[in-house]
TIZADO-659833 format. One line per 10 residues: number of its first residue (from 0); their letters; for each residue x, z negated, y negated of N, C-alpha, C. Coordinates in steps of 0.2 Angstrom, whole numbers, plus 5000, padded with zeros to 4 digits. Atoms other than C-alpha are relative to their C-alpha. Example, Ala and Ser with C-alpha at 12.3 -4.5 7.8 and 13.67 -1.06 7.14 Angstrom:
REM TIZADO-659833
0> AS> 5004 5000 5006 5062 4961 5022 5004 5000 4994 ~ 4996 5001 5006 5068 4964 5005 4996 4997 4995
REM end
This chain:
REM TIZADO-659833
0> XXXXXXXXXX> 5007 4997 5001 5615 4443 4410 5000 5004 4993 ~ 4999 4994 5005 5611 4458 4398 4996 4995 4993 ~ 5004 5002 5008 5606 4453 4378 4995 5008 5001 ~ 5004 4995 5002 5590 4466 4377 4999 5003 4993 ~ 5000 4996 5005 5595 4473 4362 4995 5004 4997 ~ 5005 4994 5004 5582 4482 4351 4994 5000 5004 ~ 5005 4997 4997 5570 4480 4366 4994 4994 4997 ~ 5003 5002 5001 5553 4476 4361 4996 4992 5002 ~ 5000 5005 4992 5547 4457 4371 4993 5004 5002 ~ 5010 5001 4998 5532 4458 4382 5000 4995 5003
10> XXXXXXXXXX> 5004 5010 4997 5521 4443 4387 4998 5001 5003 ~ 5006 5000 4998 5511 4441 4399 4999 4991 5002 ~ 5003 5006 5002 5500 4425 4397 4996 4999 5007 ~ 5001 5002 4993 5496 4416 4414 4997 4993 4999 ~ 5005 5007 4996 5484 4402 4422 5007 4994 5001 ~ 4995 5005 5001 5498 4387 4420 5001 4997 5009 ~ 5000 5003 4994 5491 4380 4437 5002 5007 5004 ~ 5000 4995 4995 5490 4397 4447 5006 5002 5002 ~ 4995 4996 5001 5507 4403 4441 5006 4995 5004 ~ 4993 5004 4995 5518 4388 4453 5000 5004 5007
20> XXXXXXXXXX> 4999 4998 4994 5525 4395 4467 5008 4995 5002 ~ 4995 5005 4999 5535 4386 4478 5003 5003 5008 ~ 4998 4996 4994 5547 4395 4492 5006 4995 5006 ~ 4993 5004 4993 5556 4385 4509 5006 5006 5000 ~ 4993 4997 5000 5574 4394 4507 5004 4996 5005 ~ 4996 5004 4998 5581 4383 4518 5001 4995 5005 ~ 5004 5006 4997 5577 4372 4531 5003 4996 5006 ~ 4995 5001 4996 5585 4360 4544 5001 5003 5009 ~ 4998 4996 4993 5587 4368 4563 5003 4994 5007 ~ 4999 5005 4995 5591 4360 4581 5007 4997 4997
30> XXXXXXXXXX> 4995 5003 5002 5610 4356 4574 4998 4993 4996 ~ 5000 5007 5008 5604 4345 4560 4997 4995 5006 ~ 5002 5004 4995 5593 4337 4577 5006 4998 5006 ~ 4991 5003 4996 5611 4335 4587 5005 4994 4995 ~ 4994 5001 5003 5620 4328 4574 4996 4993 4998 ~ 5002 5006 5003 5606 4315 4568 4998 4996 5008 ~ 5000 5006 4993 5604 4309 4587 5007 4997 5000 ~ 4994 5008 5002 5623 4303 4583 5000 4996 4998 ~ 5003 5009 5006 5618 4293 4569 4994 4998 5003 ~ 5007 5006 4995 5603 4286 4581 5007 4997 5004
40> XXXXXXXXXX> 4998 5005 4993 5615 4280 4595 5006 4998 5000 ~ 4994 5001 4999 5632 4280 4586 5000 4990 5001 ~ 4998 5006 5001 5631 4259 4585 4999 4998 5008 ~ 4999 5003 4992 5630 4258 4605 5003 5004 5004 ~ 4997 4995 4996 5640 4274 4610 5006 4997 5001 ~ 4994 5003 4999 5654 4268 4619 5007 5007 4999 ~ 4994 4995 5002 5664 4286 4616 4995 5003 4994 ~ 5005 4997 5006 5657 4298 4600 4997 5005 5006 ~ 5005 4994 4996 5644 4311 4605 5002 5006 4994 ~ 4998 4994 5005 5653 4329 4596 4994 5005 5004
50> XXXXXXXXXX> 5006 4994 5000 5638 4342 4595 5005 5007 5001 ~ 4998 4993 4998 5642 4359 4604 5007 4998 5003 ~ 4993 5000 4996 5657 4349 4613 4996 5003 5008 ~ 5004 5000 4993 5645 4350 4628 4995 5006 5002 ~ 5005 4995 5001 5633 4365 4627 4994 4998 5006 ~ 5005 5001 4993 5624 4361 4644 4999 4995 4998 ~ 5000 5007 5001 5624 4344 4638 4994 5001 4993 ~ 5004 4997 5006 5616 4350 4621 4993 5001 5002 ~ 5005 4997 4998 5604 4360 4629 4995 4996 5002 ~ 5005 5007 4998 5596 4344 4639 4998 4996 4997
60> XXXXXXXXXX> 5001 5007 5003 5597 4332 4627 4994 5002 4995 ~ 5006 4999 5005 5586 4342 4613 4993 5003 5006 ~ 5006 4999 4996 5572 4346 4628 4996 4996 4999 ~ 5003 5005 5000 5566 4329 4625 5002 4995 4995 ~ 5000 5005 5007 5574 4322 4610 4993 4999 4995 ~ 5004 5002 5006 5566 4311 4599 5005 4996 4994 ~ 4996 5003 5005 5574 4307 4582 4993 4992 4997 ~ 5004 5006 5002 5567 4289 4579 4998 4998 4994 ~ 4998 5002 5008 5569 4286 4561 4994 5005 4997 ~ 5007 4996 5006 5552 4301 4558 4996 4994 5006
70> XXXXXXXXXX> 5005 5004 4997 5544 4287 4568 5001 4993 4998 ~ 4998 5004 5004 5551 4272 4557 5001 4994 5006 ~ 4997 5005 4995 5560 4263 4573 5007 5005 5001 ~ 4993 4999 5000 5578 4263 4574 5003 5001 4993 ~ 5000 5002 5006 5590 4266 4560 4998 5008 4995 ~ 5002 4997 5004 5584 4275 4544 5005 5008 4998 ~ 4994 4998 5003 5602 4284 4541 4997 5009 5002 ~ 4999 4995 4998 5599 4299 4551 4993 5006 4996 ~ 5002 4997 5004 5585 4305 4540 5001 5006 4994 ~ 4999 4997 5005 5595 4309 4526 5004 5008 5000
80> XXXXXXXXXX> 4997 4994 4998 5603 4323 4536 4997 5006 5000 ~ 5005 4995 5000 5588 4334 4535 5000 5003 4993 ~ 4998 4999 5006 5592 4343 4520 4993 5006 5001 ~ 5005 4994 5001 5577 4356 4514 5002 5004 4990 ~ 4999 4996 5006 5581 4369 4499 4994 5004 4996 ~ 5004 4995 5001 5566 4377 4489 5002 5002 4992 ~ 5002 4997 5007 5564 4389 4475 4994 5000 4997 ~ 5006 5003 5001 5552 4383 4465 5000 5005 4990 ~ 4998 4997 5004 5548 4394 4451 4990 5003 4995 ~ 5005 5000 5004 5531 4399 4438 4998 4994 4999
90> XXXXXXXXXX> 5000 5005 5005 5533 4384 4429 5005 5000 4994 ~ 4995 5001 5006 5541 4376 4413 5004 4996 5001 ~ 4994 5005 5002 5555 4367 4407 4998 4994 5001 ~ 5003 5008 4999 5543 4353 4405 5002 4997 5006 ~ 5000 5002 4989 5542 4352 4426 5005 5000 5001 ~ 4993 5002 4997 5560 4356 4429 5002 4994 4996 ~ 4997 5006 5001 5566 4342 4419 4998 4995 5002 ~ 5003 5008 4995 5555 4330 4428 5002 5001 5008 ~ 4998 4997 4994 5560 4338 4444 5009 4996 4998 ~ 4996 5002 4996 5577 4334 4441 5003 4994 4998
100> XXXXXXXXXX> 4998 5006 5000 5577 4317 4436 4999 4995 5007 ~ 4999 5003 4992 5577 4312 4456 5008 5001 4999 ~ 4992 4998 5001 5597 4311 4455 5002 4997 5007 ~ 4998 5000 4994 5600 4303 4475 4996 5005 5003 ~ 5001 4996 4994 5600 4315 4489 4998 5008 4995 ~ 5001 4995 5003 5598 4330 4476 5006 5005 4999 ~ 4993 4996 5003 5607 4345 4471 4994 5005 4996 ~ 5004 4995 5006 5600 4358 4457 5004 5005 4998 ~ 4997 4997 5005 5603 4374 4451 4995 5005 4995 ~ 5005 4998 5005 5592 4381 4435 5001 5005 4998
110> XXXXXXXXXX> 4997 4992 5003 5591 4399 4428 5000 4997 4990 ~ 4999 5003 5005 5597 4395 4410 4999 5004 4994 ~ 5003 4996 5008 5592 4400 4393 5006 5002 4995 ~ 4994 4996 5005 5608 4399 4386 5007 5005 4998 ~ 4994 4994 4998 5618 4414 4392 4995 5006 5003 ~ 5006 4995 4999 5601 4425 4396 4994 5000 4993 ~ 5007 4998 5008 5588 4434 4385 4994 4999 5003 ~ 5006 5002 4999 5571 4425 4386 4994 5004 4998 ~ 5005 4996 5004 5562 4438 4376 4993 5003 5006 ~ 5005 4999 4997 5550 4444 4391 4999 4998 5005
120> XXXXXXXXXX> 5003 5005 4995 5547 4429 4399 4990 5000 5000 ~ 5008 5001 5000 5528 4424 4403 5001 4994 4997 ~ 5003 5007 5004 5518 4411 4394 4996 4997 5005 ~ 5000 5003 4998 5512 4399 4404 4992 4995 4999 ~ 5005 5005 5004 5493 4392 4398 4997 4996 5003 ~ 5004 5006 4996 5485 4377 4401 4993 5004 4999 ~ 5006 4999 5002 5467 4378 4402 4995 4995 4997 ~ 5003 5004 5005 5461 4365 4393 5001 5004 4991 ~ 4999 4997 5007 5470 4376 4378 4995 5007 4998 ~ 5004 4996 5000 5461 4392 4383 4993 4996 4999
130> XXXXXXXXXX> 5009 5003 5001 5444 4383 4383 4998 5002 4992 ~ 4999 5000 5010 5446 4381 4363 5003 5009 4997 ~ 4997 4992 5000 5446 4401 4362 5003 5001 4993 ~ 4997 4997 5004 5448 4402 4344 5008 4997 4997 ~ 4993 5002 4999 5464 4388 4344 5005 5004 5006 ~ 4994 4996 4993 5470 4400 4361 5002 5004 4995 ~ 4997 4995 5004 5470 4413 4349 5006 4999 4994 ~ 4995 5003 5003 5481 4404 4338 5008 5000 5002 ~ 4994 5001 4994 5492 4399 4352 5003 5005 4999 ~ 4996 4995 4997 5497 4415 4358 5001 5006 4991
140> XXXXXXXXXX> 4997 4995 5005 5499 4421 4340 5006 4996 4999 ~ 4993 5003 4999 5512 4408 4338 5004 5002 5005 ~ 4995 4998 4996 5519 4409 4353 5004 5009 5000 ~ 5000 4993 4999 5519 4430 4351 5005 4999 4994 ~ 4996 5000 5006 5527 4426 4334 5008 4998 5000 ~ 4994 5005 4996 5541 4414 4342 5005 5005 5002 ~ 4994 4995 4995 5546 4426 4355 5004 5008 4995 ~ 4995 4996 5006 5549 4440 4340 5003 5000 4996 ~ 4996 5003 5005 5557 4429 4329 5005 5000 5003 ~ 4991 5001 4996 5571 4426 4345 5002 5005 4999
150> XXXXXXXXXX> 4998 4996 4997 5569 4443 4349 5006 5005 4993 ~ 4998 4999 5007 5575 4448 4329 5007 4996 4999 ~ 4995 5005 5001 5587 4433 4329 5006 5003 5004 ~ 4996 5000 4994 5596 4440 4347 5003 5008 4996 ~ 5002 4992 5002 5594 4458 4339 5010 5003 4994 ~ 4995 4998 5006 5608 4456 4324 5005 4995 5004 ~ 4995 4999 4997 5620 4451 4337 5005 4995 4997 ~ 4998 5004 5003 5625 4438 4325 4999 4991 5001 ~ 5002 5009 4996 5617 4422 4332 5000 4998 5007 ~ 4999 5002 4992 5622 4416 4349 4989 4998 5004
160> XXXXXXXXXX> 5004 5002 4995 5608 4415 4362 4999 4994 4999 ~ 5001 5006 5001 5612 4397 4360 4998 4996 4995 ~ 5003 5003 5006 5605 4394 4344 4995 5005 5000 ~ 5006 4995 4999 5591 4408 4346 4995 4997 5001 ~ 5005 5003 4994 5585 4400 4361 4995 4992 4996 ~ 5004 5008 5002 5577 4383 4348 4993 5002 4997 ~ 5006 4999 5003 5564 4395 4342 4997 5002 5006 ~ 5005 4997 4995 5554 4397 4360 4998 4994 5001 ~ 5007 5006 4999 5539 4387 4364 5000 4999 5008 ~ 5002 5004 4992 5537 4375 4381 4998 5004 5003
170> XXXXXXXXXX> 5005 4996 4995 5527 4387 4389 5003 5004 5002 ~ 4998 4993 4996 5539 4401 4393 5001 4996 5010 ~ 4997 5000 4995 5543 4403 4412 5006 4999 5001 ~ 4991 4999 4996 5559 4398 4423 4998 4998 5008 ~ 5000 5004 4993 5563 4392 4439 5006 4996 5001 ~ 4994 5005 4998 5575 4380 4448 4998 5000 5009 ~ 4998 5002 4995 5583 4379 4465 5000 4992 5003 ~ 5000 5007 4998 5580 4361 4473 5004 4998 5007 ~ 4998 5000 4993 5589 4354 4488 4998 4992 5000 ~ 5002 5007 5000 5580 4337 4493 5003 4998 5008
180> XXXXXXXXXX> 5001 5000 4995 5585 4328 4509 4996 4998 5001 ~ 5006 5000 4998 5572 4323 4519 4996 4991 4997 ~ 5003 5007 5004 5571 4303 4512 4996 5001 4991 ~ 5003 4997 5005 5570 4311 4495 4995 5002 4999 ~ 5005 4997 5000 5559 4321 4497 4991 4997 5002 ~ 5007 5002 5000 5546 4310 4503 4997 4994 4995 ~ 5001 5003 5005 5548 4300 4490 5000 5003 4992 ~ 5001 4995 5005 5548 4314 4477 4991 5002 5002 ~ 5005 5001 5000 5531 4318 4483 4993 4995 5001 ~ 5005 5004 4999 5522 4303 4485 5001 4997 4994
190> XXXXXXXXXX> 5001 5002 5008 5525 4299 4468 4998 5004 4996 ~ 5005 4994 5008 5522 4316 4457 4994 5003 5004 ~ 5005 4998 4999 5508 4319 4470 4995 4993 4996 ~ 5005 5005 5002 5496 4307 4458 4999 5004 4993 ~ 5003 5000 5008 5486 4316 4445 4998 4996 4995 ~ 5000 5005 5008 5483 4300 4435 5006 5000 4997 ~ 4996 5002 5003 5499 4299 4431 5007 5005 5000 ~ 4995 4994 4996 5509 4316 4435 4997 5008 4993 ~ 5004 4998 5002 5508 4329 4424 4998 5008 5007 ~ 5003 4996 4995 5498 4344 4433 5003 5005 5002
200> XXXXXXXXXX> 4995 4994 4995 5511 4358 4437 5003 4997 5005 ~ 4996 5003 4997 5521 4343 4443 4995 4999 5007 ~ 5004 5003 4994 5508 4338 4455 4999 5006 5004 ~ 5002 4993 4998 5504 4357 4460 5009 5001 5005 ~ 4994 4999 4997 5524 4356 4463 5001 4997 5007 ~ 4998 5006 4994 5524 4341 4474 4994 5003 5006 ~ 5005 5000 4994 5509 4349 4486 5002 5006 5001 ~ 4999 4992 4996 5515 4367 4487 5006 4997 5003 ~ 4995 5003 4997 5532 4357 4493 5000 4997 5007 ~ 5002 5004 4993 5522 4347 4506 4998 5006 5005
210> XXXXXXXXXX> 5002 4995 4994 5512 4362 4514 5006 5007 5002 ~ 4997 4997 5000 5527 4374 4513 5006 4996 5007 ~ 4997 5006 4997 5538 4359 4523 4994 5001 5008 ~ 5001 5003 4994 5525 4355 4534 4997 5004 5005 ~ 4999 4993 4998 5521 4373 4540 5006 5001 5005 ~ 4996 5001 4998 5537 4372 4546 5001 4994 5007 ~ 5001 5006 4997 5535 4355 4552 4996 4994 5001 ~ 5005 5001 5001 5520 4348 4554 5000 4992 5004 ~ 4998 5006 4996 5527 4332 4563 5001 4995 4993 ~ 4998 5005 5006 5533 4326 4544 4994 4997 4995
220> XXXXXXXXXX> 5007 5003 5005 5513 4324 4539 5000 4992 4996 ~ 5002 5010 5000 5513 4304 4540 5005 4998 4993 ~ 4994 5004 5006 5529 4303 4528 4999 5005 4995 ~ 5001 4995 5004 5524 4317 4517 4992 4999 4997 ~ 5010 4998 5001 5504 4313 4514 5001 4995 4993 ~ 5001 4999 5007 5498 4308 4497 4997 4992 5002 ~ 5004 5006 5001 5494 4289 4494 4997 4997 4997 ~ 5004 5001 5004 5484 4289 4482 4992 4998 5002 ~ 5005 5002 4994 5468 4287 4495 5001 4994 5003 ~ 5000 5007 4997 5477 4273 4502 4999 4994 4995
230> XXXXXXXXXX> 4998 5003 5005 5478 4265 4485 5007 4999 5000 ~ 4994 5002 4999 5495 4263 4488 5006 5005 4993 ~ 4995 4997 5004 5502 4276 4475 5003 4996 4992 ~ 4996 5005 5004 5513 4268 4458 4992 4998 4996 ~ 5006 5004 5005 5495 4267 4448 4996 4996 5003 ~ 5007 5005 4997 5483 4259 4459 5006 4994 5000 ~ 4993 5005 5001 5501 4248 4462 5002 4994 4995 ~ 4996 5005 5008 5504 4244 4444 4995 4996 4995 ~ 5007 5003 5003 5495 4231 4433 4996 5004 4996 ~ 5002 4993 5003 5482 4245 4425 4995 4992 4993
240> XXXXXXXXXX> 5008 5005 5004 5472 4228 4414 5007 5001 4993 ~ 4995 5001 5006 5488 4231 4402 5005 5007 4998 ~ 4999 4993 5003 5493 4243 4391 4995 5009 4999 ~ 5006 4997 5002 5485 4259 4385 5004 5007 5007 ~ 4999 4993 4995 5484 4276 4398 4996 5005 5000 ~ 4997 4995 5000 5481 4294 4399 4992 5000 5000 ~ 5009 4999 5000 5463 4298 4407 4996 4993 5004 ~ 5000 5003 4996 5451 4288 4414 4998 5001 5006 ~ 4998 4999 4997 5452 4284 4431 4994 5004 5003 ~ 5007 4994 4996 5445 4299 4445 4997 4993 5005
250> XXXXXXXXXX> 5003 5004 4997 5436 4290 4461 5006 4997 5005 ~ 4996 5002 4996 5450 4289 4469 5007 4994 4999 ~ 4994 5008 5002 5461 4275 4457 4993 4998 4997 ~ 5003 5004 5004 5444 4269 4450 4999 4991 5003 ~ 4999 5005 5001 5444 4251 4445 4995 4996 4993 ~ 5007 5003 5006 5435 4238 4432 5005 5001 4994 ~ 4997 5000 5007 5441 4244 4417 4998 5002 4993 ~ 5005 4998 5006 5437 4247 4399 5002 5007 4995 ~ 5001 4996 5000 5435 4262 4393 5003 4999 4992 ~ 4994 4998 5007 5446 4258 4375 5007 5001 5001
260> XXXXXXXXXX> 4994 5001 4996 5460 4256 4386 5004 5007 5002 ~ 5000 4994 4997 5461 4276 4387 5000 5005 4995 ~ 5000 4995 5005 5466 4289 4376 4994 5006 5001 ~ 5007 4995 4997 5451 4301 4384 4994 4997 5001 ~ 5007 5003 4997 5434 4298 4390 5000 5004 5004 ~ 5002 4995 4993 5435 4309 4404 5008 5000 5005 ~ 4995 5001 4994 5445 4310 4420 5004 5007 4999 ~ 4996 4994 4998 5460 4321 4423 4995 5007 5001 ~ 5005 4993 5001 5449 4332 4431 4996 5004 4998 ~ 5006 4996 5005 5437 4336 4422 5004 5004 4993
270> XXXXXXXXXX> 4998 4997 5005 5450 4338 4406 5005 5007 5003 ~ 4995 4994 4998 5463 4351 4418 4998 5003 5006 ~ 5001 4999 4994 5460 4351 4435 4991 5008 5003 ~ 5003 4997 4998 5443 4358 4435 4995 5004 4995 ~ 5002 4994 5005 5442 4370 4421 4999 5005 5001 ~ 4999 4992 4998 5440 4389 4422 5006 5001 5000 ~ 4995 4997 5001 5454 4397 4426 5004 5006 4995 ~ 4997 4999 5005 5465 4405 4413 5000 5009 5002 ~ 5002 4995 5000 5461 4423 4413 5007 5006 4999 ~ 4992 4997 5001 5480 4435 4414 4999 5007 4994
280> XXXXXXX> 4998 4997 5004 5484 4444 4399 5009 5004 4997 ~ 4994 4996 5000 5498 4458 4394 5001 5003 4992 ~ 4999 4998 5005 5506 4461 4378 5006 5004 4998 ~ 4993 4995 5003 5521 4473 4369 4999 4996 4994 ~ 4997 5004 5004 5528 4462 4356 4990 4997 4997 ~ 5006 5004 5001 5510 4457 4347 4992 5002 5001 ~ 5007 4996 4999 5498 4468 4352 4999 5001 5008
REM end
C-alpha cells in the first residue's frame, strides 16, 4: 500500500451507526445442499452417496430435498457446511475485535494499519458525543490533530507506519472479511444482537448480517431471530440482582431492579439508539 507522502489528510466525520455496512460475498448454493444430505443419511447409507456421481440422480433428489438439521430433527453435523462470507466494513476496530473473538467455524481477514497509510480514513462519531456540541467540537479537534501528527510522523520517512499508527483515535474507519458457517453464525447473532449488553455498531452488525442472510434465505428466520423478546437472550438469562451494569433495562429486559445497580439512569436507547443522527462533515487536514 502507498505511504501518502506530503499529502494533506481528509476527514470526513460520519454518523457511527449509519456508517455499518454489511455485504453477502459468498453464500452456500445447491452443492453445499448435496453434500449436507450426505452428512444426513451417511449413518444408514449402505454405499456413500458422491455428489454429481449421478447428475439425473442429483437433479431428483434436490426437487424435494429437505435438509433436516434447519428443522432441528436429525443430526446437527450437516449445518456447519453452510459456509457464508461477508464484508463488513464502516466500523471500528472496537467491532472487529469483538467480531473476531468467535474463533469456531471462522476465518478472517482485516485491512491493516500496519503496512497502510491511515491518514484519510473517516471518523466515525457516536451520537451521544455529537449531542455535547461544544465537547464534539473538541473531539474532532483532537482527533483532526491525531491524524496530522501521524500524517507528519509518516512524512519524515523515518518512523515506520508501525509506530505511527499508536497516535490514531478508535474512531477511524476499517473493515474485515468474515467467513461464519451457518452454526456460527446463528450464534454470533443471537448474542451481539442484544443492546443491553452489545456495544451498538456491534448489534447494527449482527442485524445487517441477519437481513442480508435472510434475503437470500429466508428459510433461516427461526435460527437467526433475536431472542431478546423471548427473554431468552445472555442478560434476561444471567442473574441481573448481582453486580453492577451498563444502562438501565429497555421494556424489553425489564425486571425488579434498582436503579444504583446501573451506571446511567436512562436506557440504551434513549443514551444512543434514539439520538439525532450525526450530521456528515469534510475536512482538509483541520479546516
Amino acid at each position: 500500500a502507498d505511504v501518502l507522502k506530503g499529502e494533506t489528510p481528509k476527514t470526513e466525520f460520519a454518523d457511527s451507526l449509519d456508517a455499518v455496512q454489511v455485504d453477502l460475498i459468498h453464500y452456500p448454493d445447491k452443492d453445499t445442499d448435496l453434500s449436507a444430505y450426505a452428512f444426513q443419511k451417511a449413518t444408514w447409507m449402505t454405499e456413500p452417496y458422491i455428489p454429481h456421481k449421478d447428475k439425473k440422480y442429483d437433479k431428483e433428489l434436490l426437487k424435494n430435498l429437505q435438509i433436516h438439521a434447519f428443522e432441528k430433527k436429525g443430526l446437527p453435523l450437516s449445518l456447519e457446511l453452510y459456509d457464508f462470507v461477508f464484508c463488513v466494513s464502516g466500523i471500528t476496530r472496537i467491532v472487529t475485535h469483538q467480531i473476531v473473538r468467535n474463533r469456531i467455524g471462522a476465518t478472517y481477514s482485516q485491512q491493516a494499519s500496519g503496512d497502510k497509510d491511515w491518514r484519510n480514513h473517516r471518523a466515525l462519531v457516536p451520537r451521544s458525543i455529537y449531542q455535547k456540541k461544544e465537547l464534539y467540537g473538541e473531539f474532532k479537534e483532537q482527533l483532526l490533530g491525531a491524524k496530522g501528527l501521524y500524517a507528519k510522523l509518516l512524512d519524515t520517512m523515518e518512523v515506520p507506519v508501525l509506530d505511527a499508527r499508536r497516535i490514531l483515535p478508535h474512531s477511524l474507519e476499517t473493515f474485515i472479511y468474515v467467513k461464519f458457517n451457518l452454526v456460527t453464525l446463528a450464534s454470533f447473532i443471537q448474542k451481539r444482537d442484544c443492546v443491553q449488553t452489545q456495544e451498538p455498531e456491534m448489534v447494527i452488525v449482527a442485524r445487517k448480517m441477519r437481513d442480508v442472510v435472510l434475503k437470500q434465505f429466508p428459510n433461516l428466520a427461526p435460527m437467526l431471530r433475536n431472542l431478546c423478546k423471548e427473554g431468552r437472550c445472555f442478560y434476561t438469562l444471567s442473574d441481573r440482582q448481582v453486580g453492577t451494569s451498563m444502562f438501565v433495562p429497555d421494556k424489553d429486559h425489564d425486571f425488579d431492579y434498582n436503579k444504583n445497580n446501573f451506571f446511567y439512569d436512562k436506557t440504551v436507547r434513549q443514551m444512543v439508539y434514539d439520538l439525532p443522527k450525526v450530521p456528515t462533515e469534510y475536512y482538509i487536514g483541520a479546516e
